[in-house]
LUMLUM-628686 format. One record per residue (C-alpha): x, y, z. Coordinates in steps of 0.25 Angstrom, whole numbers, padded with zeros to 4 digits, always signed. Layout:
BEGIN
XYZ;...
***
This chain:
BEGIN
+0438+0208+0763;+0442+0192+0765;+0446+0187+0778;+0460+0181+0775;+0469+0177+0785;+0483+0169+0783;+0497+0167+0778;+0505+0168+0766;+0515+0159+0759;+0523+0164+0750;+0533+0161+0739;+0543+0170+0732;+0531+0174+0723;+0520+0168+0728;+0510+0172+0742;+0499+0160+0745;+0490+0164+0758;+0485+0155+0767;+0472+0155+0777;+0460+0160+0780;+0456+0167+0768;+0465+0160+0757;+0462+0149+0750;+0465+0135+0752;+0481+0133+0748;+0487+0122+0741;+0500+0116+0746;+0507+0106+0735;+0515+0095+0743;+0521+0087+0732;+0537+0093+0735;+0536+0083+0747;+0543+0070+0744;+0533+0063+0756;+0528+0050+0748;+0534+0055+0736;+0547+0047+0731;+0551+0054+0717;+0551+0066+0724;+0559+0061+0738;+0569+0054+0727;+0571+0068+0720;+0572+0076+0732;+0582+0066+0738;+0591+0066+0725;+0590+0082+0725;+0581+0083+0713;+0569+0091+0711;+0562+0089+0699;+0550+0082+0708;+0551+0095+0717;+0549+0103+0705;+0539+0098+0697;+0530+0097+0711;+0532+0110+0713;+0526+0114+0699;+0516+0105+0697;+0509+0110+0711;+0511+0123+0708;+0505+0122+0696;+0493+0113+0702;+0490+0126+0710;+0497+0124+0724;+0499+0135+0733;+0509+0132+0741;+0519+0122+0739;+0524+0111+0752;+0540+0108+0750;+0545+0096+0757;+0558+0089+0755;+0557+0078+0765;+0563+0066+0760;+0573+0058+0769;+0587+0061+0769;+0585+0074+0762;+0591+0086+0768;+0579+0096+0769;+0586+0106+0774;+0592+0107+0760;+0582+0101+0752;+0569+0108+0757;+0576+0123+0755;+0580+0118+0738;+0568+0113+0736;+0559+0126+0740;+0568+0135+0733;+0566+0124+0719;+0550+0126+0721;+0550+0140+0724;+0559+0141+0710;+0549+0133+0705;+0537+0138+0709;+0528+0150+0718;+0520+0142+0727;+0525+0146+0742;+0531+0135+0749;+0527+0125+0761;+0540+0120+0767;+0538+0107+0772;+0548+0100+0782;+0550+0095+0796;+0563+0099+0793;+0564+0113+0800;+0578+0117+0795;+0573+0113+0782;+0561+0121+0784;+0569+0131+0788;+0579+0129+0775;+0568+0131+0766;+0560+0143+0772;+0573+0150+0770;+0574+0146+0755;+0557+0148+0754;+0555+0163+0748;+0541+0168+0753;+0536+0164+0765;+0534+0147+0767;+0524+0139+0773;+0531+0128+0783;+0524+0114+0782;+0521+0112+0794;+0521+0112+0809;+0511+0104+0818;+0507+0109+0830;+0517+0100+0838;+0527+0109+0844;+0538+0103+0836;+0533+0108+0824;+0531+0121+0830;+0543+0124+0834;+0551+0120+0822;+0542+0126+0812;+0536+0139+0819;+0549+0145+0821;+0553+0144+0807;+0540+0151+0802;+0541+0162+0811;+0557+0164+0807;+0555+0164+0793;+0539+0168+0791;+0535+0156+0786;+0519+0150+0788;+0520+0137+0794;+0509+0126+0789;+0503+0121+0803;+0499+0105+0804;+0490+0105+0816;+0493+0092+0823;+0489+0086+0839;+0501+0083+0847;+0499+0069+0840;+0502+0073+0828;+0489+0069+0822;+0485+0080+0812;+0470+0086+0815;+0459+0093+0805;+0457+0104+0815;+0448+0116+0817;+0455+0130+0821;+0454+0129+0837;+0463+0116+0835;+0471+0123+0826;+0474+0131+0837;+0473+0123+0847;+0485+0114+0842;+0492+0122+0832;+0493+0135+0833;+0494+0135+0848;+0508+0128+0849;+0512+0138+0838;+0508+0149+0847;+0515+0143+0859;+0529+0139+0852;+0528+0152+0846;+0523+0163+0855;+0535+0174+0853;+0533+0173+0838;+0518+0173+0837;+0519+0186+0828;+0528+0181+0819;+0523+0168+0817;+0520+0163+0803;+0507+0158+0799;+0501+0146+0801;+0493+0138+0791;+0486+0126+0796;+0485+0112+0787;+0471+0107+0793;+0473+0096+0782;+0476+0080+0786;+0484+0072+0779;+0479+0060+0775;
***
């Protein structure tokens, strides 16, 4: 019998587990405008055929999960986020990370999301918590956690730092809702 501990993400059709146990999952990030100009200019003027063919084309490539973000400035993500999960959704099975720092537009798009979301991400800063935590308990979404120090400065850590920096202000914000709280999976990974 495998030891296998962890969460699932879910789309209408699709379940991807995550944790001890599973494999190693793949989150395509090319629906995020961040760097990307033909994709900023189309999402601004309302188009999607750069949000569609991203979509496929990393599907196709094998990805698990697949990370939607709208960001672009002078966008409404609040409208936009929530048309463009239901677009790849229609498009494709991959269960989706919702990525925002916009929390009614997280909010707006876990509504839309059918399965069960993964949010990209909280720190372990408390205004991350406490903006994203609640939302994952309301609606039973996992929450993608981003352990950071009070600095900001994102570490490689080992589990008692995880712990130690993370998990324990989620317990403290949390403590009435520690039973229904979603999971957490941890991004050890730096960027850049």
């Amino acid at each position: 019998v495998e030891n296998r501990e962890g969460t699932v993400i879910a789309s209408r059709t699709r379940a991807v587990w995550c944790g001890t146990g599973w494999p190693l999952r793949t989150i395509g990030e090319r629906i995020n405008p961040t760097g990307k100009k033909k994709l900023s200019a189309e999402l601004a003027a309302g188009e999607t055929g750069k949000v569609r063919e991203e979509a496929l084309r990393q599907a196709e490539a094998g990805a698990d999960l697949l990370d939607v973000n709208v960001g672009v400035a002078g966008l409404d993500e609040v409208e936009q986020l929530p048309r463009i999960v239901r677009l790849v959704q229609n498009i494709v099975d991959c269960p989706l990370v919702l990525d925002s720092a916009d929390t009614a537009a997280l909010e707006a798009a876990i509504r839309v999301t059918p399965g069960k979301p993964l949010l990209n991400s909280v720190s372990g800063k408390m205004e991350s918590l406490e903006k994203v935590i609640p939302l994952a308990i309301r609606y039973g979404a996992a929450v993608l956690g981003l352990p950071v120090d009070k600095a900001g400065v994102e570490f490689l850590l080992q589990f008692h730092q995880i712990l130690e920096l993370f998990l324990c202000p989620v317990l403290q914000t949390c403590p009435v809702h520690l039973h229904d709280m979603s999971p957490v999976v941890v991004d050890l990974f730096r960027n850049g």
